[in-house]
DOBAZA-38442 format. One line per 2 residues: for each residue x, y, z of N, C-alpha, C. Coordinates in Angstrom, 3 decimals. Layout:
! residues N
X/Y/Z/X/Y/Z/X/Y/Z | ...
***
This chain:
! residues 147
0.843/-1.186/0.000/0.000/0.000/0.000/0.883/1.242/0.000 | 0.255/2.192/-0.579/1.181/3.573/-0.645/1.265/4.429/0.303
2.068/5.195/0.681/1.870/5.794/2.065/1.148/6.725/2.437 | 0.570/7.042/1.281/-0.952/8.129/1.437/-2.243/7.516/0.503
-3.460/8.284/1.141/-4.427/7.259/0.594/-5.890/8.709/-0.117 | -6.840/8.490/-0.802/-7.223/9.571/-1.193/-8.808/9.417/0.611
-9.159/10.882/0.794/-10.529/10.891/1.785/-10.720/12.075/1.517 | -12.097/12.459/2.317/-12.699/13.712/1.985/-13.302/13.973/0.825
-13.668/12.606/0.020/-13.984/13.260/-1.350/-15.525/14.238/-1.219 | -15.553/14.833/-2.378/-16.097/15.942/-2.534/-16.766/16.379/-4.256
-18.006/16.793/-3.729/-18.139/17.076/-5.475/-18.783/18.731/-5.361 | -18.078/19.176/-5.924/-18.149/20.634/-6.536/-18.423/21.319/-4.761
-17.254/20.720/-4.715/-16.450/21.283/-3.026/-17.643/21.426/-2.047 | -18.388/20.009/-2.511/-19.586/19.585/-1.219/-19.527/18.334/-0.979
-19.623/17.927/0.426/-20.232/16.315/0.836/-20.996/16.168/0.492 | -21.278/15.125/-0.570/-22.309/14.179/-1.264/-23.762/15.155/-0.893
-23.208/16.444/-2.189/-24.204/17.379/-2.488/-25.662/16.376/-3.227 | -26.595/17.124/-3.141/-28.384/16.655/-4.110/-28.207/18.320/-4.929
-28.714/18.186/-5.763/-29.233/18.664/-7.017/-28.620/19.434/-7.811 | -27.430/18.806/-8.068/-26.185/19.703/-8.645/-26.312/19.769/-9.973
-26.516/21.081/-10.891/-26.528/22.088/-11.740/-25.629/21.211/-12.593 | -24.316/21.628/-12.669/-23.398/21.331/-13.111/-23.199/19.813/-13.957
-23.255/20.369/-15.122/-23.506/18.687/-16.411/-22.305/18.049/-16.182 | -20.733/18.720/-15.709/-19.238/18.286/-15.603/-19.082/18.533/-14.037
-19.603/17.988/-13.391/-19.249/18.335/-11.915/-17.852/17.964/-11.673 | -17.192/18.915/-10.499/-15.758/19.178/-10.223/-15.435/18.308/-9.340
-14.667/17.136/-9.154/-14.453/16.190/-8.167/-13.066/16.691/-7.403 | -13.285/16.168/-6.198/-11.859/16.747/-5.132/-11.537/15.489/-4.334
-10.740/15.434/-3.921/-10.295/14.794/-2.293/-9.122/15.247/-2.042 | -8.922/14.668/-0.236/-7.886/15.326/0.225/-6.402/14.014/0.532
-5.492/14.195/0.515/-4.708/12.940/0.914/-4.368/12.776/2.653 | -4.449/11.614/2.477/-4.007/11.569/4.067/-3.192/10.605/4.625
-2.602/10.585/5.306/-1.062/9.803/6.074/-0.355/10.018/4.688 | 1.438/9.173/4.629/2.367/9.624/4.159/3.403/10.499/5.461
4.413/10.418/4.930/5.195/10.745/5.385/5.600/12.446/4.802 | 6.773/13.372/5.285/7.449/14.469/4.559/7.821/13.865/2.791
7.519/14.668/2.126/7.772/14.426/0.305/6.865/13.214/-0.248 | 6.138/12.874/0.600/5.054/11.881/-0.066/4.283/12.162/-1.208
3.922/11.954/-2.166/2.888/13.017/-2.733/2.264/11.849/-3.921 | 1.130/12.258/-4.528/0.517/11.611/-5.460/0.736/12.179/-6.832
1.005/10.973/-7.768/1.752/10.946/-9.175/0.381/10.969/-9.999 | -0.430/10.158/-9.965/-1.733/9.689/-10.985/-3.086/9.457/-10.002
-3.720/8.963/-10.946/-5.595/9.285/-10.037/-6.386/8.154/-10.479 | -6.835/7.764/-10.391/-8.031/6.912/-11.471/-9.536/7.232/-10.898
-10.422/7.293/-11.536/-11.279/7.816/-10.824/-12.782/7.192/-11.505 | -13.865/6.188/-10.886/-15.096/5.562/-11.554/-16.106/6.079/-11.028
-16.848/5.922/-11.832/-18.741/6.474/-11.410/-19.474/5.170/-11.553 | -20.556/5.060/-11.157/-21.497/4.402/-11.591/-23.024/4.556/-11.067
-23.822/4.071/-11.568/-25.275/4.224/-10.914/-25.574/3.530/-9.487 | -24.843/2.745/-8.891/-24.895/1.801/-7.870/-24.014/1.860/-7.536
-23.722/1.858/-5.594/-22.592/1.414/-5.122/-22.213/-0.034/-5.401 | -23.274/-1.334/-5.872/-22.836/-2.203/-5.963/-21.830/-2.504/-7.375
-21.912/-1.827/-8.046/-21.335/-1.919/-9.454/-20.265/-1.101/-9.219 | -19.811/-0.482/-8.132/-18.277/-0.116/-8.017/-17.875/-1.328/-6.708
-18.573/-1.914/-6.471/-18.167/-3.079/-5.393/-17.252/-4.291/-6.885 | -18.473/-4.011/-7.736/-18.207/-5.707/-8.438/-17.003/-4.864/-9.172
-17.012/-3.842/-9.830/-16.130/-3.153/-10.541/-16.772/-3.066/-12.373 | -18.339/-3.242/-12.525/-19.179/-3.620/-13.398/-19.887/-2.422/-13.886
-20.211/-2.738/-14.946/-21.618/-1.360/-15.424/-21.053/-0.032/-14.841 | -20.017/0.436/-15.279/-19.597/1.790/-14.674/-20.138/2.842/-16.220
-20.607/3.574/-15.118/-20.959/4.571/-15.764/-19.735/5.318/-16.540 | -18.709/5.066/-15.580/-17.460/6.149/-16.293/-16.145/5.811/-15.649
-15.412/5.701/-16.159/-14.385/5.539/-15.554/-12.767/5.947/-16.311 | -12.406/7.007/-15.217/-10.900/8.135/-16.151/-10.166/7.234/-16.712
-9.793/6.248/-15.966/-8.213/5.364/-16.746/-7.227/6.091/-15.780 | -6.526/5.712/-15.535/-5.211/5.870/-15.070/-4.664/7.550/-15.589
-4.866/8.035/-14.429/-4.296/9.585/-14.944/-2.779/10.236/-14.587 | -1.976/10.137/-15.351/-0.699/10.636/-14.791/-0.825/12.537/-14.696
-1.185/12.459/-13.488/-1.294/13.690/-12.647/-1.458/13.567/-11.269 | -0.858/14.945/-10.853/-0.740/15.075/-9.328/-2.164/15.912/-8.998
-2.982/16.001/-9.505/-4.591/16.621/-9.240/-5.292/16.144/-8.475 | -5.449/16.560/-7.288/-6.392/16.286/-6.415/-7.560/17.510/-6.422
-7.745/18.330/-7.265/-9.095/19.008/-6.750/-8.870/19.353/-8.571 | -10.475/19.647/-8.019/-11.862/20.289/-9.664/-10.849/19.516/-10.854
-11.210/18.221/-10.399/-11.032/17.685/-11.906/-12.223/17.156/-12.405 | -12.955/17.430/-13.436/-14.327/17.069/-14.225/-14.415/15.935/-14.485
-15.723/15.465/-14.229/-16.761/14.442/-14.306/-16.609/14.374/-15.544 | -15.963/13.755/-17.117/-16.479/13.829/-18.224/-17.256/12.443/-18.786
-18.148/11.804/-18.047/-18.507/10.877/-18.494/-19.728/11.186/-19.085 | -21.126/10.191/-19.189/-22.275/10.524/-19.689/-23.445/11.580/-18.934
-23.831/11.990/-19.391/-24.694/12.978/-18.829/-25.842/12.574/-17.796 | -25.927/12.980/-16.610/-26.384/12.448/-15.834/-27.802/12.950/-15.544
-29.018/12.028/-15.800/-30.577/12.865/-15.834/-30.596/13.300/-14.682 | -31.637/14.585/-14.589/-32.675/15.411/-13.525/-32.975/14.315/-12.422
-32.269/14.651/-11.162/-32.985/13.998/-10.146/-32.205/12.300/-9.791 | -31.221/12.037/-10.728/-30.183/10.977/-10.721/-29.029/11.008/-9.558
-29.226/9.922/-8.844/-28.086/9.769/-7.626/-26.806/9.073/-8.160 | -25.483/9.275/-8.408/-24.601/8.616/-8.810/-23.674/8.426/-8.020
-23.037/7.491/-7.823/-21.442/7.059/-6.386/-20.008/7.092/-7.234 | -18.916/7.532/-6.522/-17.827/7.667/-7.235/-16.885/7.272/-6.141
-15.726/6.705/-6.743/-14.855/6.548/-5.728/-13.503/6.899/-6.674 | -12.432/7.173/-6.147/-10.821/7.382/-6.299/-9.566/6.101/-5.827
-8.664/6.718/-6.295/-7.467/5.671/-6.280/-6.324/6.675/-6.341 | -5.562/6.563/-5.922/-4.104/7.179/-6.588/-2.690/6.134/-6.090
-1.900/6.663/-6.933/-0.731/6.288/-6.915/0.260/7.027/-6.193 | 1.222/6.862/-5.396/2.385/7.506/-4.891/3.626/8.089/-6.088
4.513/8.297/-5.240/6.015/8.667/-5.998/6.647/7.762/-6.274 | 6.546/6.276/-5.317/6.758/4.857/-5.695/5.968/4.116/-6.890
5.030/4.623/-7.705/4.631/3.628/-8.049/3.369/2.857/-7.587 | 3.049/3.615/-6.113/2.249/2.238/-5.932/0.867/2.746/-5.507
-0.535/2.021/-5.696/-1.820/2.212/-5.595/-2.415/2.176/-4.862 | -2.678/3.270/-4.299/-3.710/2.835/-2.944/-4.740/1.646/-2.483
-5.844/1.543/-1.971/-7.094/1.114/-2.699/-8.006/1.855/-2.800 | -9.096/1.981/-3.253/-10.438/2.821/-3.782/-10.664/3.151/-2.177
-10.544/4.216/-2.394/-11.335/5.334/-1.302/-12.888/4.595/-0.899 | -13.582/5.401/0.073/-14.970/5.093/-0.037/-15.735/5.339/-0.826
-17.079/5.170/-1.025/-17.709/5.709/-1.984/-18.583/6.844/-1.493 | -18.711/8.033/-2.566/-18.880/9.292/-2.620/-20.116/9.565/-3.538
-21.135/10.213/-3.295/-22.458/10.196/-4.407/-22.565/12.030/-3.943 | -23.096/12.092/-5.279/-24.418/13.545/-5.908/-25.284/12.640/-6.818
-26.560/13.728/-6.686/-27.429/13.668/-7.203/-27.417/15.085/-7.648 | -27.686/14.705/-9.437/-27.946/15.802/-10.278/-29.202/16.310/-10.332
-29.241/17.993/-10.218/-30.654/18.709/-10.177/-30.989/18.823/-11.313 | -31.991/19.480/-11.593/-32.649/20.112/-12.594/-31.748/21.279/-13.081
-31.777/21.533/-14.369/-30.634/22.137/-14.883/-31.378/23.863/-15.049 | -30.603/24.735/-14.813/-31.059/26.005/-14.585/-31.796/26.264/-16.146
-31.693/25.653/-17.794/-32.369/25.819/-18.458/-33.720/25.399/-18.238 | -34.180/24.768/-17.037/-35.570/24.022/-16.882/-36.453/24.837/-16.890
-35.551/25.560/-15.915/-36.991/26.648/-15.210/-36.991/28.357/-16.025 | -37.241/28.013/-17.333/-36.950/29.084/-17.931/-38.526/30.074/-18.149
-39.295/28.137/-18.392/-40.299/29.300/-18.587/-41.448/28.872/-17.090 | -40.961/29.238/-16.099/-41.769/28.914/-14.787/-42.166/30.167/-14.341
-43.270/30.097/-13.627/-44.079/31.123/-13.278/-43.939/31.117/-11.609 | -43.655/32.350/-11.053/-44.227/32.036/-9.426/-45.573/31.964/-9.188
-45.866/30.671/-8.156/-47.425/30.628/-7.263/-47.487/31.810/-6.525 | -48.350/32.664/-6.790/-48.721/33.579/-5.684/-49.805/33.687/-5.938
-50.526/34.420/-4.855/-52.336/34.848/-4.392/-52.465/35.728/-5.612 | -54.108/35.590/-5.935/-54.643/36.022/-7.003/-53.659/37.466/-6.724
-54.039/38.644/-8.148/-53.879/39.940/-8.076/-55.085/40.650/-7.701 | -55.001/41.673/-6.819/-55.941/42.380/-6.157/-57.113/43.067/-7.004
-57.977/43.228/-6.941/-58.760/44.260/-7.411/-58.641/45.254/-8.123 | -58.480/45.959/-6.538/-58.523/47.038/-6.627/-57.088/47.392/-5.238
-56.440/48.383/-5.580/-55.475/48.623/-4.808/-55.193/48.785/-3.404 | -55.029/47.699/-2.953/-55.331/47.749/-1.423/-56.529/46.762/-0.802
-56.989/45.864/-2.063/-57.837/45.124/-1.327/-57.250/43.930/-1.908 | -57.587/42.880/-1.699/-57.338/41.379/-2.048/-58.727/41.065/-2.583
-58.374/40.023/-3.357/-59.681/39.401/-4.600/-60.541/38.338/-3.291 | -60.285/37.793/-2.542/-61.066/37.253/-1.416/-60.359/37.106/-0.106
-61.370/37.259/0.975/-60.652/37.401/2.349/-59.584/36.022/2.286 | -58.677/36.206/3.124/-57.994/35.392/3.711/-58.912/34.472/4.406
-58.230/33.251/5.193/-58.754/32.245/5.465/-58.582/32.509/6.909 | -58.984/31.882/8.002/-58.695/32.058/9.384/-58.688/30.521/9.641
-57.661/29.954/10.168/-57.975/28.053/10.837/-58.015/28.981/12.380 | -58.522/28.195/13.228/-59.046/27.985/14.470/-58.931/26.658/15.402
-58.676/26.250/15.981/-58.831/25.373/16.410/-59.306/24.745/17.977 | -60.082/24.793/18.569/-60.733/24.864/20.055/-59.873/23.645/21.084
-59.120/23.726/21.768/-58.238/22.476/22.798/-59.112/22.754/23.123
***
């Protein structure tokens, strides 16, 4: 095992954010243990729709390949586009200055929102428009309730 390992992952510099905008979301983590001059060489990095399909290592939605880089933050999601309201899990790997591979981090999920083109043509709910200026189109309601 290598002497540092990837944690903290993060997507678009949130813990396993819901309804994220972003079609290329920015993936992060932080390294941890290692010694002085330890540092990470490459990354590999998978998605999939299920934590179980990054268990089996199956049906991945996406997966970088072996990245020779020292990048640990906002490196992009470029896999398939992920629908409105979709929960997806990701996990990491890296390599040391030796050569050698951690194992897969834990697994890390977002769920993608609705994309800010959605709501283009949305209307706000509000109470009818008044009358006449200063009055409302019907009284308000009163609840009551007698203990």
């Amino acid at each position: 095992m290598p002497s540092i390992r990837p944690v903290g992952l993060r997507t678009e510099y949130l813990i396993e954010p819901r309804g994220v905008e972003e079609p290329h979301p920015r993936l992060s983590w932080r390294l941890s243990g290692g010694i002085n001059g330890a540092r990470q060489t490459a990354y590999q990095i998978r998605v999939a729709d299920a934590p179980s399909a990054l268990k089996k290592d199956a049906a991945l939605r996406w997966d970088s390949g072996r990245q020779e880089a020292g990048l640990s933050a906002s490196v992009r999601y470029t896999g398939p586009a992920v629908a409105a309201g979709q929960t997806v899990y990701w996990q990491v790997r890296i390599w040391d200055e030796h050569d050698v591979a951690s194992g897969w981090s834990t697994t890390a999920l977002w769920q993608h929102g609705i994309p800010a083109s959605a709501w283009d043509d949305a209307a706000w709910i509000a109470f009818p428009s008044p009358k006449d200026e200063g009055q409302l189109s019907a009284p308000a309601a009163q609840l009551t309730h007698a203990f």
